[in-house]
N, C-alpha and C positions, 0 to 999 in steps of 0.2 A: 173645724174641718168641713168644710162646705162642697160636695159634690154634686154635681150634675151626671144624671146618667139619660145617655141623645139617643134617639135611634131617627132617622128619614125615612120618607118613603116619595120615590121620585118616577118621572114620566118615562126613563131608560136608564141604562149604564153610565153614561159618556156625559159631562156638563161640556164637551169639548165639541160633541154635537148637538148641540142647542137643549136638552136636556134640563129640567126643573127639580126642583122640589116642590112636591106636593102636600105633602104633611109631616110634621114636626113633633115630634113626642118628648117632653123630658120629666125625668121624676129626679127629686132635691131630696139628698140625703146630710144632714144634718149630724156631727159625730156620730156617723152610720145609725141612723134612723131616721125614718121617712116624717117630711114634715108636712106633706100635703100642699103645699107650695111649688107646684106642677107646669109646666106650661105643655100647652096643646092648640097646635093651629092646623084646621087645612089650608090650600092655597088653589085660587086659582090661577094654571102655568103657559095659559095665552097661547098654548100648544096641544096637538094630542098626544095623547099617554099611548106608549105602547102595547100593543095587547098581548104582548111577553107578560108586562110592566102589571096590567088590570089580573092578567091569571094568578098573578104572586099573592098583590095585596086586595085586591075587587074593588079600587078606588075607581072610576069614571070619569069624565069630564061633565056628563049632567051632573052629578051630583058636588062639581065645583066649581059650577057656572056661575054662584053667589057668592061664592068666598075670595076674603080677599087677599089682595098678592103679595108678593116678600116685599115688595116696599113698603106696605101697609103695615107689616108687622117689624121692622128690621131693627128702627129703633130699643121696641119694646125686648127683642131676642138680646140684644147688644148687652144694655142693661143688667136683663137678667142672667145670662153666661160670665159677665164681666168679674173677672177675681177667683169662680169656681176653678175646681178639679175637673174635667169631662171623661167622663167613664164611656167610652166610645167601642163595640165590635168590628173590628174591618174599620177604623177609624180612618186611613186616607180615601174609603168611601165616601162618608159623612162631609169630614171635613173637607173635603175635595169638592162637592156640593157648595155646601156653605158660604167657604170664597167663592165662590164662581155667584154665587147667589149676594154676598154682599158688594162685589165689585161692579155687577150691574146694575146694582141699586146708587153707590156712590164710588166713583174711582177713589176716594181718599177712603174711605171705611178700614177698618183694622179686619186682619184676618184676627180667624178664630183664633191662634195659635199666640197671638201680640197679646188678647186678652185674657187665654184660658189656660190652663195647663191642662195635655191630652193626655190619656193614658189609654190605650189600646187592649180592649180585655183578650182578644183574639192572641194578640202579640205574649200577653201573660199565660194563656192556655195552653200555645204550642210549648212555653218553655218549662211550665208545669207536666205536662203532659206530651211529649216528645213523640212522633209517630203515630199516633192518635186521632179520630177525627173532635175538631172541636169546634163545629159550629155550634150554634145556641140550644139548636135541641137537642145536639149528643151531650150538651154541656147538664143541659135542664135532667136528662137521664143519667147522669154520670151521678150529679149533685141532690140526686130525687126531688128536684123544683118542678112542682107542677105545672105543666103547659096544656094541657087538653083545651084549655081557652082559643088557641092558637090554632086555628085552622086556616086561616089566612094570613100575614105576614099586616101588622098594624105598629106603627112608629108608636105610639104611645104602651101599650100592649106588650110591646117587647121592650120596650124600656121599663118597664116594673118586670118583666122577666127578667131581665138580663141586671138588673138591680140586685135581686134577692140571687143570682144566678153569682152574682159578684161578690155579694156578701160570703155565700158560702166558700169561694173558692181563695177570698185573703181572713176569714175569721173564722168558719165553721159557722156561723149563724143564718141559718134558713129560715127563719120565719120573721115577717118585718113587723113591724108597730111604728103609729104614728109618736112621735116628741110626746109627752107628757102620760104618757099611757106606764103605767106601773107593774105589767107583770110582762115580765122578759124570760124569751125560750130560747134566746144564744146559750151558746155550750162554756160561756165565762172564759173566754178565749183571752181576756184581757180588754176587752171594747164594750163598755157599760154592761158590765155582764148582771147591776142591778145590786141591789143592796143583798147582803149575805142575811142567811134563815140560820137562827138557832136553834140546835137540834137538842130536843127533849134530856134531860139527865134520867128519867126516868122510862124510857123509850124503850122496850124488848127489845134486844140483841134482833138483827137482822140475818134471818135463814141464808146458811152457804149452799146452794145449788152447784152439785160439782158436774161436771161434764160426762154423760157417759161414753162407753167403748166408743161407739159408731159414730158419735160427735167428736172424740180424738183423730179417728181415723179419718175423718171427714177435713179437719183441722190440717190434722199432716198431709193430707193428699195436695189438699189447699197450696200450702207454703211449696210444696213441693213442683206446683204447677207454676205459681210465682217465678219462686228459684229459674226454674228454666225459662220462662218466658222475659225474664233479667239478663239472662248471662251471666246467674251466680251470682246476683247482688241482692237477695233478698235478706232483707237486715235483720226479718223476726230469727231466723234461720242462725244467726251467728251465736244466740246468747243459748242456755242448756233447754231442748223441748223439754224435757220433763217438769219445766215450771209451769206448763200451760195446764198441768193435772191438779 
């Protein structure tokens, strides 16, 4: 299960008014683990960048006066996308770029969509989380995935966020390791949750810590806030509270 997780970072909004991509971030998840097999280009986009566009991400045009341009790279992009999954936020973003980016490279070029299967984390967000804001950084606090890295908006950068952002939100495992690395902190959700530890026959019983008064009450007030911020559908709420003691 080979995924690709994309993020761009481009000179505007619109590819429909002459608009680039400027840099290209992806991180390769490997049966959901990171294999370090990354790709990462800036481009130079033969246009100026917005200064909307430089407030978001603080990319420049000096600083991509050397680099070179999606023709330069298109092949090697092709390649590498070619067969993956694409873990995409706001994905007719991205991939809205992307064609517009390989159609003016060659009119025959395959869109993204011919060689990759897209999947739209945004799209999965709203449906998990209904009403809710879910861009990347309410996501990152929702999931407690650290972003304090993230002061500026970087296609590479948010693609290892939005990776381990992704992981949490289809497996419960927040913390990533590269392929061959042996000690795993997933919650054993079912996705290489790692070889099972044998637990001692002779191992002291494990102390019950039982809840006091004020952490009950704190409990029920909880559920009780849920309840109504539901419309009555909070599920802890249906089975007996008194097992929570």
């Amino acid at each position: 299960m080979r995924q690709i997780v994309l993020d761009t970072e481009t000179t505007g909004l619109e590819p429909a008014d002459g608009h680039r991509i400027i840099e290209i971030g992806c991180v390769e998840l490997n049966e959901r683990r990171l294999t370090g097999n990354n790709l990462h280009r800036y481009l130079q986009p033969d246009r100026t960048i917005d200064a909307a566009a430089i407030a978001v991400h603080g990319i420049t045009n000096e600083f991509l006066a050397d680099k070179p341009r999606f023709a330069d790279v298109a092949e090697e992009l092709i390649t590498y996308l070619r067969g993956a999954e694409l873990i995409i936020h706001n994905a007719p973003f991205d991939v809205g770029f992307l064609n517009h980016e390989l159609q003016r490279w060659h009119k025959d070029a395959p869109r993204i969509e011919a060689i990759c299967q897209v999947t739209d984390s945004l799209v999965m967000a709203r449906e998990m989380h209904p009403g809710q804001r879910n861009s990347l950084d309410a996501l990152c606090k929702r999931y407690e995935v650290d972003n304090t890295r993230r002061e500026l908006h970087g296609a590479l950068l948010d693609a290892e966020i939005l990776a381990e952002v992704y992981l949490a939100m289809t497996g419960g495992q927040v913390s990533l390791r590269l392929e061959g690395e042996t000690t795993d902190t997933g919650t054993g959700s079912g996705y290489n949750a790692g070889p099972a530890r044998r637990i001692r026959g002779n191992r002291p019983p494990l102390p019950i810590v039982r809840a006091t008064a004020d952490e009950l009450a704190a409990h029920e007030a909880r559920l009780t806030a849920i309840d109504e911020a539901s419309g009555g559908n909070c599920v802890w709420l249906n089975g007996d509270r008194g097992a929570v003691a």
